[in-house]
N, C-alpha and C positions, 0 to 999 in steps of 0.2 A: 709684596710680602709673601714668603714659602705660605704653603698650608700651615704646614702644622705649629707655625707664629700664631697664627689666626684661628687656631684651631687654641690655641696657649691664650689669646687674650680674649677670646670667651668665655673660655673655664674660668679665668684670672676676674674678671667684672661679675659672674654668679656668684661666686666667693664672698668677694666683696660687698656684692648688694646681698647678700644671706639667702640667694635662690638655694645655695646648698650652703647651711647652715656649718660651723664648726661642728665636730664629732658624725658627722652624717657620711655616706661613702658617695663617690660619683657615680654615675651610670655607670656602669663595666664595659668594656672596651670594643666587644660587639656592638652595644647601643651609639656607645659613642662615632664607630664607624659608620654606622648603618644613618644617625642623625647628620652628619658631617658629608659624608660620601669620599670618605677617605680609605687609602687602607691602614692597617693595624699597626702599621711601621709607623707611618707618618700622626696615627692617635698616640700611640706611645711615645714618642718623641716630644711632643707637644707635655705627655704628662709629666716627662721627665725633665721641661724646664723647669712646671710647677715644684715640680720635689724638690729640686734646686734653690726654689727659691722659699723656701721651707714653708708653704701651702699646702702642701699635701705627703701622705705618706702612704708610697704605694707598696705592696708584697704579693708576691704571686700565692695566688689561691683566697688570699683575707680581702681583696679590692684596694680602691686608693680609698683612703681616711682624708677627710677635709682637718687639718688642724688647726687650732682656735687661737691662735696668733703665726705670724711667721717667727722663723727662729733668730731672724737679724732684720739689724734696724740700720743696715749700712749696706754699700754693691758688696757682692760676695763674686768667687769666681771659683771654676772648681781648680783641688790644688793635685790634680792628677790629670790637667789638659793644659793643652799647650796651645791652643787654637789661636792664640792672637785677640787681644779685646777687643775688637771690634766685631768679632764673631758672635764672641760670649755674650758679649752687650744687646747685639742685637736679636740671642737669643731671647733677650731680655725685656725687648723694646725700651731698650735708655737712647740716648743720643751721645754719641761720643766725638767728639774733635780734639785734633789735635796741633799744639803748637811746637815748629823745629827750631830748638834752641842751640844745638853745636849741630853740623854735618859736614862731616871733613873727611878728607885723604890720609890716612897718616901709617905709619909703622908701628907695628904690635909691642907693648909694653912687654916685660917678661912675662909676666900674666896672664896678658890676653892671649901672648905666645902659649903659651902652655896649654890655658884651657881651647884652645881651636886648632892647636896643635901643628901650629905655623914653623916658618924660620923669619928670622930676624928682619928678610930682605923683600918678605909676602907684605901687599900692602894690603889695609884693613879699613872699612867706613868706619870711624869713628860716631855715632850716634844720640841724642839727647834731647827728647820727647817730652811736652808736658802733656797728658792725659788728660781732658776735661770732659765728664761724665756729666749728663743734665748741667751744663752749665758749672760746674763746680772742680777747682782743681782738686784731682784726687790721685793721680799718680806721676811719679819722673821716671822714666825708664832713658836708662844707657844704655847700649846696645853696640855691640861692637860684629860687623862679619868680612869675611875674605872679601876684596873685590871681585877676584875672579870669581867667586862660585855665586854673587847676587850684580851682575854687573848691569849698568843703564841705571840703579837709582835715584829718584830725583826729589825734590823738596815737595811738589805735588803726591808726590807715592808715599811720603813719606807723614806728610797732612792727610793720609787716606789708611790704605793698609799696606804693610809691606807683605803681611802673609796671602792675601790676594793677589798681589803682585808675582810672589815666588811658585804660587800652584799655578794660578791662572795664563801668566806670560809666562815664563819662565819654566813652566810643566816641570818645577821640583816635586820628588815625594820626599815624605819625610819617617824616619826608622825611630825614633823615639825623644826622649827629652830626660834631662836628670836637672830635678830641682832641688837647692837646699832655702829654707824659710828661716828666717834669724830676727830678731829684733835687734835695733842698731841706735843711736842718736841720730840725730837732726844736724845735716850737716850742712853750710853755709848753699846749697841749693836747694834742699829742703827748706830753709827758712823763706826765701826768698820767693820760690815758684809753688810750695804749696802753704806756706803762710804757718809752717810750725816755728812752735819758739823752742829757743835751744834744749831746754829740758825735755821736749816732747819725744818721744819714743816713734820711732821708724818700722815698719815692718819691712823688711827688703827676702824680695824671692830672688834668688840668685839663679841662673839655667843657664845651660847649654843643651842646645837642641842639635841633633844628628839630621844628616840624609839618609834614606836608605842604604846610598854606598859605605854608610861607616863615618862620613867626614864629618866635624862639626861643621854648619854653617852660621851660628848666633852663640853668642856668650852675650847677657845678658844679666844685668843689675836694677829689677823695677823699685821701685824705694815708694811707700802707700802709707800715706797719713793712718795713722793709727784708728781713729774715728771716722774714716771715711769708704774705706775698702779692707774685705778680709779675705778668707780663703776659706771653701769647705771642702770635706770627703765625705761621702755618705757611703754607709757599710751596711748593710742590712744582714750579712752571710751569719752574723754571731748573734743576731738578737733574738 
């Protein structure tokens, strides 16, 4: 486990057992390194899962505040990364698995053509993932990318990370991501793999993710039980 995990589920069990009480500030971030033996990067990081997970609220110059509940009672994720959940998660300490339900060779919809910015004649991994969070179905993700630009993936990579996959073999970098966040109905995969009933409301993050060269390499459809996974930003710049 990194440091600053373990530096994260420290602070996370004081909390919890009322070493630092709600309304009370943590040690500040020299103590913290000086107690830990870390550096300031790797304390900061650690705080900034907590704030994430709305335990704590940090501001430069006032400290971090313990807060006297968290702000969510479901997984959250931030909705300004693109890291791939198994990153998130584990910045998280959940346990995530996952099951592959379509993985296929196929040619791009108009759609997919469009948003990945193909021709008709680029083949494309068709994709379709059920996310299981602690045990618990909590996301379907579609996924669709060029063959050539993610090629060798396999149903093991795919049961694992593909975004580990993409930096780590594959030594992709990546230039940014554009998400749009909608709520949608419960469509006959929804009902089936995350157990909503038809009336139940969908959250779906829709993305395309870039390389650095510019190209898309993921268009991208996750669909999250409404009660089960959300999304935050945290903004402190205006308050």
């Amino acid at each position: 486990m990194p440091k600053y995990e373990e530096i994260a589920d420290t602070l996370r069990q004081r909390i919890k057992q009322g070493i630092y009480p709600a309304n009370s500030l943590l040690p500040n971030q020299v103590e913290l390194v000086e107690e830990f033996d870390a550096s300031r990067m790797t304390v900061k990081k650690a705080i900034t899962i907590l704030t994430m997970e709305g335990l704590v609220f940090a501001r430069r110059g006032a400290g971090t505040k313990v807060l006297d509940h968290s702000f969510w009672n479901k997984n959250t994720a931030p909705a300004d990364q693109y890291r791939g959940m198994s990153f998130d998660l584990a910045d998280a300490n959940q346990t995530l698995t996952s099951k592959v339900i379509t993985f296929k060779v196929t040619f791009p919809s108009p759609e997919v053509k469009e948003r990945l910015t193909l021709n008709a004649q680029q083949p494309v991994y068709e994709i379709i993932r059920l996310r299981i969070v602690d045990g618990v179905n909590s996301v379907l993700e579609h996924t669709y990318m060029p063959v050539n630009l993610a090629p060798g993936l396999t149903d093991e990579i795919l049961e694992n990370s593909i975004y580990s996959y993409l930096k780590k073999d594959l030594h992709l970098t990546f230039a940014g991501a554009f998400r749009n966040i909608q709520a949608d109905k419960a469509d006959k995969y929804d009902q089936e793999y995350l157990e909503c009933a038809p009336t139940d409301p969908v959250l779906e993050v829709e993305q395309v993710v870039y390389l650095d060269s510019g190209q898309p390499i993921e268009y991208s459809r996750s669909r999250n039980r409404y009660d089960r996974r959300g999304y935050t930003y945290l903004d402190v710049n205006n308050c």
